[in-house]
C-alpha positions, 0 to 999 in steps of 0.5 A, spaced: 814 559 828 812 552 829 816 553 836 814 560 838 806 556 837 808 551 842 811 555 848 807 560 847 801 556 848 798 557 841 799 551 838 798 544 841 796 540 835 803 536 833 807 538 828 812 534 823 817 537 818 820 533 814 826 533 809 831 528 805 834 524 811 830 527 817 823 527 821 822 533 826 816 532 831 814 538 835 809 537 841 807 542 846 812 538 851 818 536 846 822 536 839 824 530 837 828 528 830 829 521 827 833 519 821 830 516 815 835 513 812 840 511 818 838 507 824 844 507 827 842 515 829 836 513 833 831 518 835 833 524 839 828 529 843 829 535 847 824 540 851 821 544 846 823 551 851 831 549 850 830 547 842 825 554 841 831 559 845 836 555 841 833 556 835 832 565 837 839 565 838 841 563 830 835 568 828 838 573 833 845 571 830 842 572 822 838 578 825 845 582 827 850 579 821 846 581 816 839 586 816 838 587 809 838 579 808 834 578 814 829 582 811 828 580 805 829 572 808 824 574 813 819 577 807 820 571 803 818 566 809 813 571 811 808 571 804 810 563 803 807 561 810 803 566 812 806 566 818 809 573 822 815 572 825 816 575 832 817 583 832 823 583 836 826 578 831 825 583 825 832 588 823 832 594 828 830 599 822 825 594 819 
């Protein structure tokens, strides 16, 4: 939801997220990932308005495939981040 933050214009600290191999920086303008482990893969970035639009389409996709799923996924990320996810994203009948 970091990304909707961002396009939205809600949000203009930058954000990182972290993983096992991957850093992922977000800032008003852009996304970038880079690798921790493999500097061969380089640092890649692209303008967070085409990460954010890619990023709906999956939930979209999750959203429709699946609803009790989505649901209960969406609960669950709900009460750990504190974060509501957009309403138009939510399973039809929730």
């Amino acid at each position: 939801m970091d990304l909707a933050g961002f396009v939205e214009g809600r949000q203009s600290e930058p954000s990182e997220w972290s993983g096992n191999a991957w850093l992922a920086v977000i800032t008003p303008e852009k996304m970038t990932l880079s690798n921790h482990w493999n500097e061969n893969l380089g640092e890649r970035s692209w303008p967070v308005a085409e990460v954010y639009a890619v990023v709906r389409k999956y939930w979209e996709h999750l959203r429709d495939f699946d609803p009790e799923r989505a649901r209960q996924a969406i609960a669950k990320y709900e009460r750990k981040t504190g974060a509501k996810v957009p309403p138009d994203l939510l399973p039809g009948d929730a």
